[in-house]
C-alpha positions as CSV (number, residue, x, y, z in Angstrom):
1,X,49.8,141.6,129.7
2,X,53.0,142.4,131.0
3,X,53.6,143.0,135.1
4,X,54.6,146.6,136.1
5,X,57.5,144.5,137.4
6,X,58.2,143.4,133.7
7,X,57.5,146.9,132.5
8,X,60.5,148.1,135.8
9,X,62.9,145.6,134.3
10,X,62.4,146.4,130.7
11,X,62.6,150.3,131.6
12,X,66.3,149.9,133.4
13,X,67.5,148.0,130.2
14,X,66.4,150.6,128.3
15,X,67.8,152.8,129.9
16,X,71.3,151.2,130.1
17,X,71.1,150.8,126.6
18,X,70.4,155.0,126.4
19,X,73.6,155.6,128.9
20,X,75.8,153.2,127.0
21,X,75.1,154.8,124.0
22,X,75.9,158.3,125.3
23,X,79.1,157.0,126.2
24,X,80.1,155.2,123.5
25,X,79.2,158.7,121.6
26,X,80.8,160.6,123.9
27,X,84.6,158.4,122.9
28,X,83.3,158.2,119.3
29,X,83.2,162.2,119.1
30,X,86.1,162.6,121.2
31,X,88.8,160.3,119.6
32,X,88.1,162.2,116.2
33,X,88.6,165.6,117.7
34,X,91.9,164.7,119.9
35,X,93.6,163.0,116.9
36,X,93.0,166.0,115.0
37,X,94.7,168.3,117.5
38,X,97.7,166.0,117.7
39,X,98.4,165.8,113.8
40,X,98.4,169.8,114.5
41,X,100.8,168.8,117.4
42,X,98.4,170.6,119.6
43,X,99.4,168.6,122.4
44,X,98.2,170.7,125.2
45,X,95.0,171.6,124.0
46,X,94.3,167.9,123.0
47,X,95.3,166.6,127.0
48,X,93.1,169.6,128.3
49,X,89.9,168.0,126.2
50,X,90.9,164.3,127.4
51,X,91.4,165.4,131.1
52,X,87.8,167.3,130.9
53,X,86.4,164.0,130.0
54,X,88.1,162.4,132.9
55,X,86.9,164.8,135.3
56,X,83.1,163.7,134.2
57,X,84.3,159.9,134.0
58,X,87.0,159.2,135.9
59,X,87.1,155.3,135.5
60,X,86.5,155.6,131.4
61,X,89.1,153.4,130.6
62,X,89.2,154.7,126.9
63,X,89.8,158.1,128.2
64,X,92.3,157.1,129.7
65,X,94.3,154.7,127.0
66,X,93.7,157.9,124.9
67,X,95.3,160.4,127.5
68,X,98.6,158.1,127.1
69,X,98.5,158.2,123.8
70,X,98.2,162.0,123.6
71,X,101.5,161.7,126.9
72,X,103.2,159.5,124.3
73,X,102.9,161.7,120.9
74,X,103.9,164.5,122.7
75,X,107.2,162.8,123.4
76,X,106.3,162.2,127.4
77,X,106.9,158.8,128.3
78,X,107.5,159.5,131.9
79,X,104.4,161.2,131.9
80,X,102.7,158.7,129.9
81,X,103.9,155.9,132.5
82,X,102.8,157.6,135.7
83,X,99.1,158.2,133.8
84,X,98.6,154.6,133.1
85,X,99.8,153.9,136.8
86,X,96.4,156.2,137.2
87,X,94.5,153.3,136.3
88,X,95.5,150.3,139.6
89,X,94.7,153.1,142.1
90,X,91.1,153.3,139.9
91,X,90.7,149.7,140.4
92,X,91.3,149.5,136.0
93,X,92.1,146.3,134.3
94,X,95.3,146.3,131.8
95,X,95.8,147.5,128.6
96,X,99.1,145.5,127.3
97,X,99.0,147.1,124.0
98,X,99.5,150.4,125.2
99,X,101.5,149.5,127.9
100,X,104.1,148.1,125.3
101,X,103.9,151.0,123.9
102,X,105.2,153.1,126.7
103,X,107.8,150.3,127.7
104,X,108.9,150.8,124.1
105,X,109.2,154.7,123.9
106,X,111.0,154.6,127.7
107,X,113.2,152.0,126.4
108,X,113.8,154.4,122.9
109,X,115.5,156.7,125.8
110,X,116.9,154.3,128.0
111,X,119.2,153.5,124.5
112,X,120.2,157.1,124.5
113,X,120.5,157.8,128.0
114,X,123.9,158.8,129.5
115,X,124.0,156.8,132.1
116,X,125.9,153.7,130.5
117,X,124.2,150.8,133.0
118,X,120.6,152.2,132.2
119,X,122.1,151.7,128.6
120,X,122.6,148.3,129.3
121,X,119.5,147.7,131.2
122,X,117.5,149.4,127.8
123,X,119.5,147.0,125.7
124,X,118.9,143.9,128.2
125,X,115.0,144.4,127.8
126,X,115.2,144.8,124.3
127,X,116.6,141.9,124.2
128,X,113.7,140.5,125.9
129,X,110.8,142.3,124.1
130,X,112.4,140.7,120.5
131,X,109.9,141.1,118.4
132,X,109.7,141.9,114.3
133,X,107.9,144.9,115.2
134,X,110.8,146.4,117.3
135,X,113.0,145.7,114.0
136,X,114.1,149.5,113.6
137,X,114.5,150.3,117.1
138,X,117.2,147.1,116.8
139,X,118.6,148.4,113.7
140,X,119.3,151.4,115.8
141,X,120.7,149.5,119.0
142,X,122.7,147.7,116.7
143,X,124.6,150.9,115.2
144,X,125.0,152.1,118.4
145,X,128.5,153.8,119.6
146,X,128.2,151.4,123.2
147,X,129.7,148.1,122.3
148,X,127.8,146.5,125.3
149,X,124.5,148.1,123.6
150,X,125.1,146.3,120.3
151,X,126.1,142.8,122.0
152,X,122.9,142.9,123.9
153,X,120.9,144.4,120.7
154,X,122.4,141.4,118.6
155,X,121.6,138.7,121.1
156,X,117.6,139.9,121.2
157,X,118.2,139.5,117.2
158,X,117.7,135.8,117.4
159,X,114.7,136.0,118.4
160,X,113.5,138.0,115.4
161,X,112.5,136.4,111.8
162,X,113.2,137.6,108.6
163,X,116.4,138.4,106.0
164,X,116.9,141.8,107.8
165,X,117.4,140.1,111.3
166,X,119.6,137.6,109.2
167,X,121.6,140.6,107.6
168,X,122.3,142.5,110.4
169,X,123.7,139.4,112.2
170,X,125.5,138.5,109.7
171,X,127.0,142.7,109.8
172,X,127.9,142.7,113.4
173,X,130.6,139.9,113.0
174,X,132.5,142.1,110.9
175,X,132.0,144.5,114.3
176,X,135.5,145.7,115.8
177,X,134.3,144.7,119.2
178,X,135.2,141.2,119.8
179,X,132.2,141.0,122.4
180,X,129.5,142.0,119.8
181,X,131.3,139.1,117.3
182,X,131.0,136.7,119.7
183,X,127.1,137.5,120.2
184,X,126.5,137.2,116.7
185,X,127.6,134.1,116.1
186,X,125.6,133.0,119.2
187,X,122.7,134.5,117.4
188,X,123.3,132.6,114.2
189,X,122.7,129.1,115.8
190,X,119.3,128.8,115.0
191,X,119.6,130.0,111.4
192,X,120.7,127.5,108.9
193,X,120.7,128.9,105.7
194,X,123.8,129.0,103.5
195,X,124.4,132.6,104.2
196,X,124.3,132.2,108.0
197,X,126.7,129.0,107.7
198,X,129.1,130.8,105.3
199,X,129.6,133.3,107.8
200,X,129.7,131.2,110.7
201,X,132.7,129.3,109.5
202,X,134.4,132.8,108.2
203,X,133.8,133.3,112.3
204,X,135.8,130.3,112.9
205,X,138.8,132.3,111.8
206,X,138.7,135.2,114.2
207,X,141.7,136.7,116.1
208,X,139.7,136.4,119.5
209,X,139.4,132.5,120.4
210,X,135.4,133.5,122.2
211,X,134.1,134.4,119.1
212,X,135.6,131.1,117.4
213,X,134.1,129.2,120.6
214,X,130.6,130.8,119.8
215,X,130.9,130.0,115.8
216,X,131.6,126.5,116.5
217,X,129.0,126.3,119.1
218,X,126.3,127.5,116.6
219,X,127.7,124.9,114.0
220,X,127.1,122.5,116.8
221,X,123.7,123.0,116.9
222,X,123.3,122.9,113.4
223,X,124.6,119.5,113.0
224,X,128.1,120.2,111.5
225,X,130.2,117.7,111.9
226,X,133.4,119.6,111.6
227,X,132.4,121.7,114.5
228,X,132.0,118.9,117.0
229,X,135.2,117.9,116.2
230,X,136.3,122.1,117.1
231,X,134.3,121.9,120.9
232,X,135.9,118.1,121.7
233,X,139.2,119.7,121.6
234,X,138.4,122.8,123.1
235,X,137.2,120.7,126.0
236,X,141.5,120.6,126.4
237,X,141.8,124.7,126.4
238,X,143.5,125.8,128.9
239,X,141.4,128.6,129.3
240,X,138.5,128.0,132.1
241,X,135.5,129.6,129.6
242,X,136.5,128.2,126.9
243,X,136.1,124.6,128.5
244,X,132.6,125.7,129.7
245,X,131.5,126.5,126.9
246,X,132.3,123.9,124.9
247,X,131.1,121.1,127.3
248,X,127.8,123.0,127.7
249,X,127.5,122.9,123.9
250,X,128.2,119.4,123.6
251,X,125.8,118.5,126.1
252,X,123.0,120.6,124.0
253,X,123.4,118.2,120.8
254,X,122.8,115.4,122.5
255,X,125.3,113.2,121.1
256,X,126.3,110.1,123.3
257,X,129.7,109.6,121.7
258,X,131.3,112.8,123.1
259,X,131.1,110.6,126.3
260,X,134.6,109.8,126.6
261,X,135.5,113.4,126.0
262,X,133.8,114.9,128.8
263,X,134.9,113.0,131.5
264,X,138.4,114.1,132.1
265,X,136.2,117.7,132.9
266,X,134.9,115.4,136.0
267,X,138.2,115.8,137.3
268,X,139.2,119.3,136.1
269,X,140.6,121.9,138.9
270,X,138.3,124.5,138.4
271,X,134.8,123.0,140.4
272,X,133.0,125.2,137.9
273,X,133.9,123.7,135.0
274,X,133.4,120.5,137.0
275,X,129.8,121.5,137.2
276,X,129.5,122.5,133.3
277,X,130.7,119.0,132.7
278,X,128.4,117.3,134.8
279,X,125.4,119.3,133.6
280,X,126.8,118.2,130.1
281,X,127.2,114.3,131.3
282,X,123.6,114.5,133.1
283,X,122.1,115.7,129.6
284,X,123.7,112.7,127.7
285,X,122.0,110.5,130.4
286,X,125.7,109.7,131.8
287,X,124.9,109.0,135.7
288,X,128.3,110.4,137.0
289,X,127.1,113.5,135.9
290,X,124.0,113.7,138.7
291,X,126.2,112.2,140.8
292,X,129.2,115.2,140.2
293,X,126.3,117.7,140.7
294,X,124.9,115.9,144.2
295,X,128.2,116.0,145.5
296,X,128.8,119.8,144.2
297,X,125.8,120.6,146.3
298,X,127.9,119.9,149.3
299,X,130.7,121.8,148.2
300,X,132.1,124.3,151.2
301,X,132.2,127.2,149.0
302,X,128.6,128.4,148.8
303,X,128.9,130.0,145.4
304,X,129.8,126.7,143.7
305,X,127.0,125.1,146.0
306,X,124.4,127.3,144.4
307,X,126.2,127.1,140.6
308,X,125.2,123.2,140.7
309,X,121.7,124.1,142.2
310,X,121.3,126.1,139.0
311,X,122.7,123.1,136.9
312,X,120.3,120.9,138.4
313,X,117.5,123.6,137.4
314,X,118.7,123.6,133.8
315,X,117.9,120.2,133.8
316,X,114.6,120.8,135.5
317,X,115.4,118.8,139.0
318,X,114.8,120.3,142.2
319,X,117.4,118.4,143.8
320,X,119.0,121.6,144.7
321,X,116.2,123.8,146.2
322,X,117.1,123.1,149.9
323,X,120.4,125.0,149.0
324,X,119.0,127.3,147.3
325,X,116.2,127.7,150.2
326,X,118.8,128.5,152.7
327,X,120.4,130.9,150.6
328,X,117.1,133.3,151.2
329,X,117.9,133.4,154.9
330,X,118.0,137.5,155.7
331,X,121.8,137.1,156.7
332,X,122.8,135.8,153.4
333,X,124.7,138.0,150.5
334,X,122.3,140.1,148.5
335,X,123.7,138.8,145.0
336,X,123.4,134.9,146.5
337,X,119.7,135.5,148.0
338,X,118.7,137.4,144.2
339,X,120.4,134.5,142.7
340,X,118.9,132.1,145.0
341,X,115.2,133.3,144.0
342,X,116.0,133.9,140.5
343,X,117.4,130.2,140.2
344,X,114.1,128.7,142.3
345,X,111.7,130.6,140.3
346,X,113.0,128.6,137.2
347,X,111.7,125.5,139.1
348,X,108.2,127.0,139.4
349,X,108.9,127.4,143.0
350,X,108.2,130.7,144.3
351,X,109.3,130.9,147.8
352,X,112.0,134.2,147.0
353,X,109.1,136.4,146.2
354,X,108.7,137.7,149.8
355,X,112.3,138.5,149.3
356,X,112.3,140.6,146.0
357,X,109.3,142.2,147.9
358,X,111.5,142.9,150.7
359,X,114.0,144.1,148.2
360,X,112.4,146.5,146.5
361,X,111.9,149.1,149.8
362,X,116.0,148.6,150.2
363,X,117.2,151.6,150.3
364,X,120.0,151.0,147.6
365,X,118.0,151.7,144.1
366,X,120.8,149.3,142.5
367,X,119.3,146.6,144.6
368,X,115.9,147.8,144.1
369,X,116.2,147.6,140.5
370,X,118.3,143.7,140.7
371,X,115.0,142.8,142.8
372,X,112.7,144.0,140.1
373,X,114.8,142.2,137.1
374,X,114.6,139.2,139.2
375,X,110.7,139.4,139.4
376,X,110.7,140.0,135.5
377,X,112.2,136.8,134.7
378,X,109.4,134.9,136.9
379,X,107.2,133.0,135.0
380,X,103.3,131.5,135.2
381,X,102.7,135.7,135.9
382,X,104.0,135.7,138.9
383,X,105.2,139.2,140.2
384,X,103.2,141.2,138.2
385,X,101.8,142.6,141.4
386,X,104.9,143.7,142.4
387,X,106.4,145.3,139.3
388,X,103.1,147.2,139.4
389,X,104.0,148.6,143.0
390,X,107.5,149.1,141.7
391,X,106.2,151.3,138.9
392,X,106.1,154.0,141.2
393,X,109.2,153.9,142.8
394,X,111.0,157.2,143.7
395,X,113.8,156.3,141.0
396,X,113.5,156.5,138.0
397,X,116.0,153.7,136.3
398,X,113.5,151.4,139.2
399,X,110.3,152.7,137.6
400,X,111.9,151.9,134.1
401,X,113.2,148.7,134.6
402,X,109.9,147.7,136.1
403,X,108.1,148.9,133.3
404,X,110.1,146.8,130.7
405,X,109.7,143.5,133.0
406,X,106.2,144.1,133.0
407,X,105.8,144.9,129.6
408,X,107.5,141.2,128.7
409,X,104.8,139.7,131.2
410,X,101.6,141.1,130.2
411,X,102.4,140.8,126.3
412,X,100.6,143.1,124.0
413,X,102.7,142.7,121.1
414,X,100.1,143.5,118.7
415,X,97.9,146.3,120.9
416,X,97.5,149.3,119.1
417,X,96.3,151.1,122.5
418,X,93.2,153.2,120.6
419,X,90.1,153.7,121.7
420,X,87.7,151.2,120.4
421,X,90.8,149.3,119.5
C-alpha cells in the first residue's frame, strides 16, 4: 500500500501535468485565433488578445514570441524590438529565430533609410547575416541607387551559395561604380566555375586599375597562373594600395617562389606597405618578415605600431598585445583604443571589453554605435551582454546596430519564431 507521502507526491505531479496542460491549451487556442486576425490584418485587435494573455502570464515565453510576431506583421519593428527587450528584464531565455527576424525587418529599413551611414551600417550587417535565406533582400541591396550599399550588398554575396548569388556577381561588374566592380570581383574568388573565371579575366580589362587588382587577386586564389604573374608586377605600382594588395594576395597562395619578389617591399617608403610585405613574407615562412613586423612594433608613429600588431594577429601571434594593451589606456585616441580592442579580441584576448562598456554610455552616439560594432565582431559570445544593454539605448541607429551584431552572435538562421515552433 502506498504512503500518504506517495499518494502527496503523486497528487502534485498530477497536478502539474493538469496546469501544464491548461497552458499548453491555452497557446494552442490562442495562436489559431491571432493568426486569423492577422491574415484579416486585424493587427490591433490580434496585440489586444496577446497582451490579455500576458497580463494572466507574464513570463509565457510563447506569448511573448507571438506578440513580436503580431509587432512584426504589422510592419513595427521598432516596436517589435523593444517587446522582445521585454523578455531580459523577465529574466527570459532567447529566442534567435525570432530575433533574426526583427534584425532582418530593422535592417529591410535601415536599406531605405535616409540617413546615408545608417545605409551603410544596414548594408555592413547584411553583409554579416549572408545567408541564402536573405537572397531577395540582397537582390534588393544590390539594385540599390547607393553605390556604397551595393559594394557592401555584393561583398556579403560571397558568402551565399547558389547560381543566383553567382549571377548577380557576375551583374555588378558591369556596375558603373568602380567601387561595386571592384567588390565583385573580390566576391568571385571563391567561385571557380567557368562562368565566374570568364568574367574575372573580362575584369582584368577595366578602366579603374582596383578593380583589375581585385580580378587578379581572385585568379590568385584560384590558382591561375597568369594572375600571379599580374600581382608580382603590381608589387612595382607605384600606387601605395595597389602594392598592398598585391603582396597580401601573394602571401594568401602560399607560394614560396614569390620570395624574391617581395623583398624589395621590406625596404619600400611607405612603413605600411612595409608591414603588408612582412605579413606576406611571415606567411611564406620567410623569417625577415617576423622580424620587419617586431621591429614595426617599435615604430614612433603609433598608428603604424598598432597596423603591425594587427599583422601579427592575422597570423594569429600575440606578439603585439603589449602595444595594443597600452593603446586602451583612457588618454588614448578613441579610433586607436576601438581599434586596439577590436584587434585583441581577434586574439581571444578580451581585455577591451571594459572599454566598449565604457564606450557605450559616451555621450557621442557615433561612438556609441563604433563601441557596439566592435562588440559585434567578438567572438566565443563574448559581448552579448552588452549588446543586450545597448538594445535600449536612447538612439535609435545604437539600438539598431546593436540588434544586427546580436543577431550575427546568437544565430537563428533557421528560427521560424512560432509558438510551438
Amino acid at each position: 500500500m502506498n504512503s500518504s507521502r506517495d499518494r502527496v507526491g503523486w497528487g502534485s505531479v498530477m497536478g502539474l501535468v493538469v496546469c501544464l496542460a491548461v497552458a499548453c491549451g491555452r497557446e494552442g487556442d490562442l495562436e489559431p485565433r491571432v493568426d486569423r486576425l492577422l491574415r484579416g490584418q486585424a493587427y490591433a485587435e490580434a496585440l489586444d488578445l496577446v497582451a490579455g494573455e500576458l497580463r494572466k502570464r507574464p513570463e509565457a515565453w510563447p506569448v511573448h514570441d507571438l506578440r513580436v510576431r503580431v509587432l512584426l506583421a504589422a510592419g513595427q519593428p521598432d516596436e517589435a524590438l523593444r517587446a522582445y527587450v521585454e523578455r531580459y528584464t523577465l529574466g527570459g531565455h532567447d529566442s534567435p529565430g525570432l530575433f533574426r527576424q526583427i534584425a532582418v525587418a530593422l535592417l529591410q529599413e535601415g536599406l531605405a533609410s535616409q540617413d546615408g551611414l545608417l545605409r551603410a551600417r544596414a548594408a555592413a550587417a547584411l553583409s554579416g547575416l549572408g545567408s541564402d535565406d536573405l537572397l531577395p533582400v540582397y537582390r534588393q541591396a544590390v539594385a540599390h541607387p547607393d553605390g556604397s550599399v551595393r559594394a557592401l550588398a555584393v561583398q556579403g554575396l560571397e558568402n551565399l551559395s547558389g547560381d543566383e548569388a553567382g549571377r548577380l556577381l557576375r551583374g555588378a561588374l558591369a556596375d558603373p561604380q568602380a567601387e561595386v566592380r571592384a567588390a565583385a570581383a573580390a566576391a568571385l574568388a571563391g567561385r571557380e566555375d567557368a562562368a565566374a573565371r570568364e568574367a574575372l579575366e573580362r575584369a582584368l580589362l577595366d578602366s579603374v586599375q582596383a578593380v583589375r587588382v581585385r580580378a587578379a587577386v581572385a585568379l590568385g586564389r584560384q590558382g591561375q597562373p597568369a594572375a600571379v604573374r599580374v600581382l608580382t608586377r603590381l608589387l612595382r605600382d607605384p600606387d601605395d594600395s595597389t602594392r598592398m594588395q598585391a603582396a597580401e594576395a601573394l602571401g594568401h597562395l602560399g607560394m614560396r617562389e614569390v620570395v624574391p619578389a617581395l623583398l624589395p617591399l621590406l625596404q619600400d617608403a611607405n612603413p605600411y606597405v612595409r608591414i603588408y610585405g612582412a605579413e606576406a613574407l611571415a606567411r611564406l615562412g620567410d623569417s625577415l618578415g617576423r622580424e620587419t613586423l617586431h621591429r614595426a612594433l617599435r615604430h614612433p608613429n603609433r598608428s603604424v605600431a598598432l597596423y603591425a600588431a594587427e599583422a601579427f594577429s592575422n597570423l594569429g601571434d600575440a606578439s603585439g598585445g603589449p602595444r595594443l594593451v597600452e593603446a586602451l589606456s583612457p588618454g588614448m585616441d578613441l579610433s586607436a583604443r576601438l581599434y586596439a580592442a577590436w584587434t585583441l579580441a581577434r586574439l581571444g584576448d578580451l581585455r577591451g571589453g571594459p572599454i566598449l562598456d565604457e564606450l557605450l554610455q559616451h555621450e557621442e552616439m557615433q561612438v556609441r554605435m563604433q563601441a557596439t560594432w566592435t562588440l559585434g565582431q567578438m567572438g566565443d559570445g563574448a559581448g552579448i551582454a552588452s549588446l543586450k544593454r545597448a538594445l535600449t539605448d536612447p538612439a535609435r541607429p545604437v539600438r539598431l546596430q546593436a540588434a544586427w551584431a546580436l543577431a550575427t552572435k546568437l544565430g537563428g538562421n533557421n528560427g521560424t519564431g512560432r509558438v510551438g515552433g
